[in-house]
N, C-alpha and C positions, 0 to 999 in steps of 0.2 A: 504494500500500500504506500501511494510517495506520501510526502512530508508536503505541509502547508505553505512552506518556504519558493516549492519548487514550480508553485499554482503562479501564474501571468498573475502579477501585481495587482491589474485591475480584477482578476475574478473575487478576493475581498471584500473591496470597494463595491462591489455590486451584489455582493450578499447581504454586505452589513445597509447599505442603499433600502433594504425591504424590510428591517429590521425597525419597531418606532422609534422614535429619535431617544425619549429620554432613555431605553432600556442600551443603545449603544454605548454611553458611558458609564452606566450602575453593572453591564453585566459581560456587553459583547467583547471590551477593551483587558478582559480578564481572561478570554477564550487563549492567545495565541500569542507571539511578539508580532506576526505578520498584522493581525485585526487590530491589536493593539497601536502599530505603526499607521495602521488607516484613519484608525481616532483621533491621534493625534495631530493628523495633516488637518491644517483650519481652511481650508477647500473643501474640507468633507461635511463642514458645518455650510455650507451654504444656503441650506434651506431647512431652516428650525420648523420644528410643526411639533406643536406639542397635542394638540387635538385628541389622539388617542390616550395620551396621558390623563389629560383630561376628563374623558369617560369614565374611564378607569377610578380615579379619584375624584370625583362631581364637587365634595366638599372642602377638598384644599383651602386654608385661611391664605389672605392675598399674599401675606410674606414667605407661605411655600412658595408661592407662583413667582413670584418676585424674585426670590433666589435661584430659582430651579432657571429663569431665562437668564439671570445676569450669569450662571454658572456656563451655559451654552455656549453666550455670545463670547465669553474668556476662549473657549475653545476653538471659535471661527478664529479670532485674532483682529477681528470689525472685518473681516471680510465678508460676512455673513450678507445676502440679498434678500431672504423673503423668512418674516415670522408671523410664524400662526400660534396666538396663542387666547385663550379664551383665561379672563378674569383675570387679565393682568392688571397692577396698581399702580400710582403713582410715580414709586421709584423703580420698580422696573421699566417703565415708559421712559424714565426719565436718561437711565444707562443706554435704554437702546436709541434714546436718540443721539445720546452723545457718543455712542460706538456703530454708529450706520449712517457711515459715509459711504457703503456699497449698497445700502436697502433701497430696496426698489418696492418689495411689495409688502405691505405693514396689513395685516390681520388683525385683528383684537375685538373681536364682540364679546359683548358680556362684560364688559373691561371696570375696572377701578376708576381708571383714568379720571381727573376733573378739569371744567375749564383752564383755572390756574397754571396747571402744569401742561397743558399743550400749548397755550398761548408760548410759556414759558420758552420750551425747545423745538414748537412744530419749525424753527428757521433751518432746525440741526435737519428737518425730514425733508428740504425743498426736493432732492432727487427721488422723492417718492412719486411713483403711476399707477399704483397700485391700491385701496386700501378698503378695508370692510369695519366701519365703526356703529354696526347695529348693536342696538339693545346696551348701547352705553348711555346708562340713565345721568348719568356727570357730567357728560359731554353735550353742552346744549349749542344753542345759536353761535355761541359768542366762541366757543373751541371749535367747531365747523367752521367757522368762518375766519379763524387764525390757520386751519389746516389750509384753507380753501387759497388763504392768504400768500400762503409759501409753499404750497406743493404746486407749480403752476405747470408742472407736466405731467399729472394727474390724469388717466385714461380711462380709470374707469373706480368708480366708487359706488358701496354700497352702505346704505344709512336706512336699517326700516327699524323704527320707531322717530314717531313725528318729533322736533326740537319746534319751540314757539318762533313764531314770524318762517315756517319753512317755506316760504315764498322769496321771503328777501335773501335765505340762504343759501338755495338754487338759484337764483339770478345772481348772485355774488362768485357762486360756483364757474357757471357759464361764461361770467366775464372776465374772469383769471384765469380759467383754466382751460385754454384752445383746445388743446390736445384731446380733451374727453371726448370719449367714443362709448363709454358704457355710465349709465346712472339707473340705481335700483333702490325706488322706496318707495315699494309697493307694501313693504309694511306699517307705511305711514299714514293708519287707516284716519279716513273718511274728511281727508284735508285736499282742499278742491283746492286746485292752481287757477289762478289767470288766466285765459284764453293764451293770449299775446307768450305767457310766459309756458304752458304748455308747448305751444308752437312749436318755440324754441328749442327746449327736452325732447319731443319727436324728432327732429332733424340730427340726434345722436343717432348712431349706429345701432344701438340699445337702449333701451327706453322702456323699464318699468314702473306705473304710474301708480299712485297711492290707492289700494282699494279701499270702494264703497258698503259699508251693512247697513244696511236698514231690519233693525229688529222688531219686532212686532208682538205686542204682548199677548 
């Protein structure tokens, strides 16, 4: 039987690749020196997803969360491009913006996050195109519209839980940010747009519009 050693370098790399993220450091990095040498390369951190961790532990307190991404992003070395992490807080938002100058695609539904602190660092995220901040109940007008502010090549964002004035937020969006091609806040139930400013959200490539209920006793 050959030795791990003997395996094309990249067959590894695309083992541990299907493995979930957090269990590649708590368990894979212990298997071999060969896997272990793949944990260690901060290339191999490029795309954090904690998501399945998540499941897995629904109840995590923020400061697990917070440590568990600030522990990751140590391991990309800021190379890291895309995090998906669900209930992140404060000060984890706050390392990874100041260690993602490579992120392009920022996750975080469910998030801690508060206005205060994205006004604070969303300048650190201006290379962000990517981004999903539903169901961040912290995150109102005024932190959408500091992302909206400095992320201006922004392509495609998802926001479903309505923020107050979500009118002026979308039209602030649309004027900053050219580049958008995708916007999804269809979970922004039963907040009717402007004609004029509808219009406008259709002529994206993607275009999900806030749904309607009408209940009925």
């Amino acid at each position: 039987m050959g030795k791990w050693v003997d395996l094309d370098p990249d067959i590894p790399s695309l083992i541990l690749l299907r493995i979930p993220t957090h269990q590649r450091v708590s368990t894979a990095s212990l298997v071999c020196k060969s896997w272990l040498s793949c944990v260690l390369d901060p290339f191999f951190w490029s795309d954090i997803d904690l998501l399945d961790w998540y499941r897995r532990h629904p109840y995590l307190k923020i400061k697990y969360v917070d440590s568990t991404v600030r522990k990751l992003i140590r391991c990309s070395k800021g190379t890291f491009r895309r995090l998906f992490s669900v209930r992140i807080g404060d000060a984890g938002f706050a390392f990874t913006a100041n260690c993602g100058r490579c992120l392009k695609v920022l996750e975080i539904p469910m998030s801690e996050v508060n206005d205060k602190t994205v006004v604070k660092f969303a300048e650190s995220l201006a290379s962000l195109t990517v981004s999903n901040i539903s169901y961040c109940s912290k995150i109102t007008q005024v932190g959408i519209e500091a992302f909206g502010k400095n992320c201006k090549s922004w392509t495609q964002l998802k926001r479903n839980m309505p923020p107050r004035a979500l009118e002026s937020v979308v039209g602030a969006i649309l004027a900053n940010c050219k580049a958008l091609t995708h916007l999804e806040i269809h979970g922004c139930l039963n907040v009717k747009l402007e004609t004029e400013l509808e219009d406008r959200c259709r002529q994206l490539f993607a275009f999900r519009r806030p749904l309607s209920f009408h209940w009925q006793g």
